[in-house]
C-alpha positions, -999 to +999 in steps of 0.1 A: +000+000+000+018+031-013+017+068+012-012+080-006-037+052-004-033+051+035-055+082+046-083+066+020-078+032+037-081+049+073-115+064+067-132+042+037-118+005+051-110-001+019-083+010-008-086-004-048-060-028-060-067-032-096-091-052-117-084-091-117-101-121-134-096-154-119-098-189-136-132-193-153-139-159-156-156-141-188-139-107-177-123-091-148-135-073-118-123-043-092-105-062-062-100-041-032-078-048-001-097-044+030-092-056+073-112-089+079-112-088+119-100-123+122-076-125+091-058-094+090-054-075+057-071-092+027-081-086-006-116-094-023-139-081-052-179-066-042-205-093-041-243-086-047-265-057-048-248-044-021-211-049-033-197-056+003-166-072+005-163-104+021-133-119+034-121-150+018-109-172+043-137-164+067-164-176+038-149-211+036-144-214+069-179-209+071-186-234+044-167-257+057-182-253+093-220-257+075-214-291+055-201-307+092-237-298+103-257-315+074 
């Protein structure tokens, strides 16, 4: 994170990275580096409506923690 995208990261919570298309993909999409409270500093695109930015790790942990349960 370079000196100028600091202050932005301090009062959005999140700072663009670039755009990025993974494996799969018909384009690419804006990924954004953001604080997940239990991982530390991550970086993830906007899902839904909403575009909020989930943290990676956190939604397969979930995942994982839901198929034990069915």
């Amino acid at each position: 994170m370079n000196l100028l995208d600091r202050p932005r990261f301090r009062l959005v919570g999140a700072v663009y990275v670039g755009h990025r298309a993974r494996p799969g993909w018909s384009g690419s999409l804006p990924f954004y580096r953001f604080r997940c409270s239990a991982h530390g500093l991550v970086e993830d695109y906007p899902h839904g409506f909403e575009g909020r930015l989930e943290c990676p790790s956190y939604v397969e942990e979930w995942a994982r923690k839901r198929e034990r349960r069915v």
